[in-house]
C-alpha positions as CSV (number, residue, x, y, z in Angstrom):
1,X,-36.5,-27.2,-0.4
2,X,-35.6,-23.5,-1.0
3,X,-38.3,-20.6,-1.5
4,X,-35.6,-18.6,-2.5
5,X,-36.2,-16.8,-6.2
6,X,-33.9,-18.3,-8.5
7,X,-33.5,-14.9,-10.8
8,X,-33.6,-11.0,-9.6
9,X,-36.5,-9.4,-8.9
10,X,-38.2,-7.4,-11.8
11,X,-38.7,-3.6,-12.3
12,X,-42.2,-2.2,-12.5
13,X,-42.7,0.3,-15.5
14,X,-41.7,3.7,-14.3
15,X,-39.9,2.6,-11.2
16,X,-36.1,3.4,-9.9
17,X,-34.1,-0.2,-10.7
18,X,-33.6,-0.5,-6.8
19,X,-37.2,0.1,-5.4
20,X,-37.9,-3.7,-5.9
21,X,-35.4,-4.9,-3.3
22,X,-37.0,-1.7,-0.6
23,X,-40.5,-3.4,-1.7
24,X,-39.3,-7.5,-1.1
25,X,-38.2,-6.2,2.7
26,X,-41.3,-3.6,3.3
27,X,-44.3,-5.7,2.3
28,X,-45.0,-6.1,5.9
29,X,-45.2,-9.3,8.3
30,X,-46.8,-11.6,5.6
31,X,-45.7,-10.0,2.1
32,X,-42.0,-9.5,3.1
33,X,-39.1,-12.0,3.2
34,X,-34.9,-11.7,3.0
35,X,-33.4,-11.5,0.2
36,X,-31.2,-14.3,-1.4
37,X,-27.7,-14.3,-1.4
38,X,-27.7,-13.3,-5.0
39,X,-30.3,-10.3,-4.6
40,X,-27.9,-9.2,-2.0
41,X,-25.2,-9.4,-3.8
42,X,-27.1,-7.1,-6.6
43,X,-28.5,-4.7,-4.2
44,X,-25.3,-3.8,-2.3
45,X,-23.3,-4.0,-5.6
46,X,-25.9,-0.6,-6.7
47,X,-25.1,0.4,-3.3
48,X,-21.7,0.9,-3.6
49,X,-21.8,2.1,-7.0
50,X,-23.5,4.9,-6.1
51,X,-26.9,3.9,-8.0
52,X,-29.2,4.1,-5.3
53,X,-30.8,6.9,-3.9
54,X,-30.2,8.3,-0.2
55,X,-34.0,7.6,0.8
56,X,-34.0,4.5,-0.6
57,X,-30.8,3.6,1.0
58,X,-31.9,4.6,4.4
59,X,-35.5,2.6,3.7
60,X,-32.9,-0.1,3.2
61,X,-30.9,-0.5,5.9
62,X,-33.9,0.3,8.4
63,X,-36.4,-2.6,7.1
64,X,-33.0,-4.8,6.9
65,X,-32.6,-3.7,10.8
66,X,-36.4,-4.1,11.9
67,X,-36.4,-7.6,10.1
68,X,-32.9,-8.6,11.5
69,X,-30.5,-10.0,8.5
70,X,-30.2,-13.5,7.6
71,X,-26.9,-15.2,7.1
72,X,-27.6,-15.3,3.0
73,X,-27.7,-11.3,2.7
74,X,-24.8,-11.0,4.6
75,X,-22.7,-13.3,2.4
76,X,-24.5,-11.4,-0.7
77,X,-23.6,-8.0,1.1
78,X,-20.1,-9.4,1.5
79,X,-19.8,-10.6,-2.2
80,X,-20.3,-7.2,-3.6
81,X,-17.7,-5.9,-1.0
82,X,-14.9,-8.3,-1.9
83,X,-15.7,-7.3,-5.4
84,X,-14.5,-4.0,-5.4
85,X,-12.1,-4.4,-2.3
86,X,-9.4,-4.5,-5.1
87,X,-7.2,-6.3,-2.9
88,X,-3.9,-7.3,-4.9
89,X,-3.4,-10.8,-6.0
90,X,-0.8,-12.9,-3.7
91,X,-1.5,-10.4,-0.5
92,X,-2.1,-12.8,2.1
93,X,-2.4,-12.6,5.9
94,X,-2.9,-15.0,8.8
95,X,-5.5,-13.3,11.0
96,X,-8.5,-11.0,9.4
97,X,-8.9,-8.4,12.5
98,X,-11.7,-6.1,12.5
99,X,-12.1,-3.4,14.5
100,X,-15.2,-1.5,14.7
101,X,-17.1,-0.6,18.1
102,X,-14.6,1.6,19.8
103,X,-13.7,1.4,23.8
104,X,-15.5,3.0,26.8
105,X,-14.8,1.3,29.2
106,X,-11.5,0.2,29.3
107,X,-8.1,1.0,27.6
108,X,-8.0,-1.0,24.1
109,X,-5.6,-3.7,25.8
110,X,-6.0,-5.5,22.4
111,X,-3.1,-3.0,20.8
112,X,-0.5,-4.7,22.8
113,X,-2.2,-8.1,21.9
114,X,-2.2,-7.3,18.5
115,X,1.8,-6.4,18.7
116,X,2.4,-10.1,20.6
117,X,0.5,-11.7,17.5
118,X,3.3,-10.3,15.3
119,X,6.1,-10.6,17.2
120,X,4.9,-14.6,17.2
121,X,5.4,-14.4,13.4
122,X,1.8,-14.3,12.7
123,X,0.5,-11.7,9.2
124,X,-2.1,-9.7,11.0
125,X,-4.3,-7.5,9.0
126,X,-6.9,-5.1,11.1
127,X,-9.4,-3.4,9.2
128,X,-12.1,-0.4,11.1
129,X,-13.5,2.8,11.4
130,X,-13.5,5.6,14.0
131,X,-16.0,8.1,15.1
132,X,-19.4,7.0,14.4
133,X,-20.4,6.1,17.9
134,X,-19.4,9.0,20.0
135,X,-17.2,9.4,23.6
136,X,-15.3,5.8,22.5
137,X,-11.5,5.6,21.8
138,X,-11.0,4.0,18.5
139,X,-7.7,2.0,17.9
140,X,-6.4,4.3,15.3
141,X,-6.4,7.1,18.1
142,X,-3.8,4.5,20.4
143,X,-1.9,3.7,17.2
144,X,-1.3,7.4,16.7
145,X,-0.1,8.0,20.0
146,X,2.4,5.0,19.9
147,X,3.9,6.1,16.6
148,X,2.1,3.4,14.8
149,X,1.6,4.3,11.1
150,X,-2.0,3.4,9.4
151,X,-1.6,2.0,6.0
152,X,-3.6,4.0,3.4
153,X,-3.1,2.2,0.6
154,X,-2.5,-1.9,-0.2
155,X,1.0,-1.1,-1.3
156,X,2.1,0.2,2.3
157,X,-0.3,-2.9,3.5
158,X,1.9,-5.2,1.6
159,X,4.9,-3.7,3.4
160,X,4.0,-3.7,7.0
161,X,2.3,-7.1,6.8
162,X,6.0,-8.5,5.9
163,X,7.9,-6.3,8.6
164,X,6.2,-5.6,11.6
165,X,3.4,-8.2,10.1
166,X,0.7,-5.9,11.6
167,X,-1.3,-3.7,9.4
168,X,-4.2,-1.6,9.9
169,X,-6.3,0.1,7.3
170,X,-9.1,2.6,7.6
171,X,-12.3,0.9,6.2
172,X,-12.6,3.9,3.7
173,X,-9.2,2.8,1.5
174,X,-10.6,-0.3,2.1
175,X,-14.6,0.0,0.7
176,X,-15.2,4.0,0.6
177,X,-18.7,3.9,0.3
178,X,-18.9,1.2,3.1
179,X,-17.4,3.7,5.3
180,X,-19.5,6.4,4.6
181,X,-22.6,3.6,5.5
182,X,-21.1,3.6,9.1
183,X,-21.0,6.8,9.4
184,X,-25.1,7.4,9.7
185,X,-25.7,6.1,12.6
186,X,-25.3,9.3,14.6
187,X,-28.5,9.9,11.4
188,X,-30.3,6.7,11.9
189,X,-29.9,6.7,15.5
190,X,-29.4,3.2,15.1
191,X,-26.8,0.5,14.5
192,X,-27.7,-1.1,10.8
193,X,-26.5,-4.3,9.2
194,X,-23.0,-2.2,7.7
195,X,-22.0,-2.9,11.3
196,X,-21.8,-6.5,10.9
197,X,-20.9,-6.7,7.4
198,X,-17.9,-4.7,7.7
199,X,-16.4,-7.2,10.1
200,X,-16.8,-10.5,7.8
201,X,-15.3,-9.0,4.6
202,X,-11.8,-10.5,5.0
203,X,-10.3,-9.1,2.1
204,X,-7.4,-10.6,1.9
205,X,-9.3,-14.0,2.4
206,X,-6.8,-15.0,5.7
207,X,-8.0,-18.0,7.1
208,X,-8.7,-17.2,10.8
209,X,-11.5,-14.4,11.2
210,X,-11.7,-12.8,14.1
211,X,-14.7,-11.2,15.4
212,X,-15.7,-9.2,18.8
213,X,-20.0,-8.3,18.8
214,X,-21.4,-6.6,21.9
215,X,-24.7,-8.7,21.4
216,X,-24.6,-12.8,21.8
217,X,-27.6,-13.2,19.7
218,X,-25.5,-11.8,16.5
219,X,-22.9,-14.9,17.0
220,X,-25.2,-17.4,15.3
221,X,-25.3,-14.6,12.1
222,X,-21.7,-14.2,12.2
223,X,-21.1,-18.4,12.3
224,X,-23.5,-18.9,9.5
225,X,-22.0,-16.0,7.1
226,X,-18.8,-17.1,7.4
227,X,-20.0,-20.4,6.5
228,X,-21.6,-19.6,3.4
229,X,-18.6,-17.1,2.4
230,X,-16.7,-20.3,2.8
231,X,-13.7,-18.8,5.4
232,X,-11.6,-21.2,6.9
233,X,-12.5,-21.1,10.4
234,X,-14.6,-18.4,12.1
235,X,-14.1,-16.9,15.8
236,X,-16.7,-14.4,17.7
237,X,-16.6,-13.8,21.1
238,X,-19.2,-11.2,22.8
239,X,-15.9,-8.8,23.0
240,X,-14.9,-6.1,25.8
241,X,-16.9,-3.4,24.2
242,X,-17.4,-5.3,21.4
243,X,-14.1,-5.0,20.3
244,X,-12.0,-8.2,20.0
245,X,-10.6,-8.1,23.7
246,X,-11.0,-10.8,26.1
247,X,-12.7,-9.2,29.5
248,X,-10.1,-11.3,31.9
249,X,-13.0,-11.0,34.9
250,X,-15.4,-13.2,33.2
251,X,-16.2,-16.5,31.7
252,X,-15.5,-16.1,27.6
253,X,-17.5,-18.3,24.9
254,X,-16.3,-18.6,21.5
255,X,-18.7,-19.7,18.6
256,X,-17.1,-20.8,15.8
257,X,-17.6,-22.4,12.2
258,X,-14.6,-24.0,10.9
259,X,-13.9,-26.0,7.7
260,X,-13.8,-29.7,8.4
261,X,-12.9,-31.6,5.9
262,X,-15.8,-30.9,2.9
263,X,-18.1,-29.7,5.2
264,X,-18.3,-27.3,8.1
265,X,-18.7,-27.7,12.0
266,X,-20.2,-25.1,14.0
267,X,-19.2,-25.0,17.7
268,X,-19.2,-23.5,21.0
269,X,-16.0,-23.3,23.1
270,X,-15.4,-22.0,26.6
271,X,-12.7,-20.2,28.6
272,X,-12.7,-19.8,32.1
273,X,-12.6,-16.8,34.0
274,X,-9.2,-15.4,35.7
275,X,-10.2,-13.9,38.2
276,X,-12.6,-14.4,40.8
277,X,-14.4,-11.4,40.9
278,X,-14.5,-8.3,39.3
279,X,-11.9,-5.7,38.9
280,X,-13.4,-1.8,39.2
281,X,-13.8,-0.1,35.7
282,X,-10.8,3.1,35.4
283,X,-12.3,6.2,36.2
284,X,-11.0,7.5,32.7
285,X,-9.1,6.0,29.6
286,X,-6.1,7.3,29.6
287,X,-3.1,5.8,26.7
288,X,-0.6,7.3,28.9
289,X,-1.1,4.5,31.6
290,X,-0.7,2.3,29.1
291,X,2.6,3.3,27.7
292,X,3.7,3.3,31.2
293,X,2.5,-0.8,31.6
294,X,4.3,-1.2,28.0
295,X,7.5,-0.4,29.3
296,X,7.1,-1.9,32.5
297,X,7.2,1.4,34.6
298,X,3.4,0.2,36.6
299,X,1.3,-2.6,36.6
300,X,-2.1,-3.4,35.7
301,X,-3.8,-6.3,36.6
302,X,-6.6,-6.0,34.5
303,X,-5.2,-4.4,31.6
304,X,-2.1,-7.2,31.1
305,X,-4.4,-10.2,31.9
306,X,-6.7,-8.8,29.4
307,X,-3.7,-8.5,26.5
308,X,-2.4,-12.5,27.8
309,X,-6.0,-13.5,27.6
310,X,-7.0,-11.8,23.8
311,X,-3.8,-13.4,22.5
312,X,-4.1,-16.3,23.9
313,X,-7.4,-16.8,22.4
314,X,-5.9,-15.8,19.0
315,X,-3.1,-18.4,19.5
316,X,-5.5,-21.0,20.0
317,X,-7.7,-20.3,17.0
318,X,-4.7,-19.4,14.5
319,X,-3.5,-23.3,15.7
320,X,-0.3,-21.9,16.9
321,X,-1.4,-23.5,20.6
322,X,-3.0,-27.1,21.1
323,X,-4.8,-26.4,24.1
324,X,-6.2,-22.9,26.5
325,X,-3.3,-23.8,28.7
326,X,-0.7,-24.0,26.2
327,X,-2.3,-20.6,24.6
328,X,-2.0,-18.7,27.7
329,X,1.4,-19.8,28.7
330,X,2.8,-18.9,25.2
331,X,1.0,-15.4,25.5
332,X,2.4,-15.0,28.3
333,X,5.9,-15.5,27.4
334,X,5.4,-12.9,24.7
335,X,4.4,-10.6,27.5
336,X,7.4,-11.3,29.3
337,X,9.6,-10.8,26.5
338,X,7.8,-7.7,24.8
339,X,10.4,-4.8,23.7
340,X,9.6,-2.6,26.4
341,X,11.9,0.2,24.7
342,X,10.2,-0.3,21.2
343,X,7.9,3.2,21.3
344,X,10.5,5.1,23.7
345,X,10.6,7.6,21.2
346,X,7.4,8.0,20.4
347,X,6.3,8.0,23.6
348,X,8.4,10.9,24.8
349,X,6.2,13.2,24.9
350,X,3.5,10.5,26.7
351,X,5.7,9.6,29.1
């Protein structure tokens, strides 16, 4: 049976409207519990309208990080997002795409993967934000450089998701005050549930999410949020980063909830490594090198297994490949056949 209230919680006399849902998560390790998916809903709805002041909303999101969110308030958080996401009727994609942790590492391979998606007829749409963690590359920064335009408003969305079916949109034209939630972490000094929610609200309700997390333990949240939001089939991999990127050196595990039938079926999947060991980490990130493996001019090992292995695992869970082997081979055959010309112009000065 569920202890979850069945209404929302009520104002004391005298009190700001959102200090009951700071006092459900602070009552300590006895008095406190989550919220439902309904008081979440509430909650990030006054959130995003502004009516909530900045203490409180830092109380907020800190008890919600101590405590650790529950699948229920991130469908709740996601409900009040979708609500004013404004996404026009009929606007449809394929693949929901987000893109929020930034590289360090390595290159963001998963450009050239997103570009194969597209050329293999799939509607991509890539939602993110930039900046908030600092000395990453964000995608927006490798779009810029390839001549890439970012969509700023659902209009031009509409347009490039029917010709070159990829679109990416800044998560401020998509939820404004969402965006500017990211954005204190360099304040907070920590990562707060914004970080997750932003990757599950699918606003134009495609039905394959995608999602790369840095930390395993968040899968489980992910797979049960997507669940309750009731998206067609879920996919999070512990990402390169923590972007969407397959790391070709190692074993990958997917966990997934997909709809089966009237229910759903929550899963674990597992590709195998490429190589077998370890390939040593570029001394520097540098978007040039990557132009140059674009048009074919040098080779990366790494860097073009890792763009096969991200779309093949895209493939696979947008059901446009029966099996891993099938997946990689048709990934690779987009490789093969990119347009290594396509950004010779933009590129000039890169190259």
């Amino acid at each position: 049976m569920s202890n979850e209230p069945s209404a929302l919680p009520e104002t004391k006399p005298g009190e700001h409207p959102f200090a009951p849902y700071v006092r459900i998560l602070g009552r300590g390790k006895r008095g406190s519990r989550s919220l439902s998916r309904e008081e979440a809903r509430h909650a990030m709805g006054m959130i995003l309208a502004n009516e909530v002041e900045d203490v409180q909303l830092g109380a907020f999101l800190m008890l919600l990080r101590v405590k650790e969110e529950s699948p229920e308030e991130l469908a709740g958080f996601v409900d009040a997002v979708r609500d004013q996401a404004n996404a026009p009727a009929g606007l449809t994609a394929d693949v929901d795409w987000s893109s929020y942790a930034g590289k360090r590492r390595h290159a963001p391979w998963f450009f050239f993967s997103l570009l194969l998606l597209a050329d293999a007829g799939l509607r991509v749409f890539v939602h993110g934000a930039e900046g908030h963690t600092p000395e990453r590359i964000y995608l927006t920064a490798v779009m810029e450089a390839f001549g890439f335009p970012v969509a700023h408003d659902w209009e031009t969305a509409a347009h490039q998701l029917d010709e070159p079916r990829l679109c990416y949109m800044h998560l401020r034209d998509v939820a404004p005050r969402l965006a500017e939630m990211i954005e204190l972490r360099p304040i907070l000094g920590l990562r707060s549930p914004v970080h997750s929610l932003s990757r599950l609200i699918n606003p134009l309700s495609a039905p394959v999410v995608l999602q790369g997390i840095f930390h395993p333990p968040y899968a489980g949240l992910h797979q049960g949020a997507g669940e309750l939001l009731g998206y067609e089939r879920v996919a999070v991999i512990r990402g390169e980063g923590g972007e969407i990127e397959r790391n070709p050196d190692n074993a990958m595990k997917v966990f997934r909830a997909r709809r089966d039938g009237g229910g759903f079926v929550t899963e674990e999947d597992s590709w195998a490594a490429l190589f077998p060991q370890r390939h040593v980490k570029p001394e520097k990130i540098d978007i040039t090198d990557m132009a140059q493996v674009w048009r074919g001019d040098r080779s990366d090992e790494y860097g073009e297994a890792a763009v096969i292995a991200t779309t093949a695992f895209a493939l696979y869970e947008a059901g446009r490949a029966a099996t891993h082997e099938a997946a990689l081979s048709r990934a690779e055959a987009l490789w093969t056949g990119r347009d290594r010309r396509r950004f010779d112009s933009a590129l000039a000065v890169t190259g």
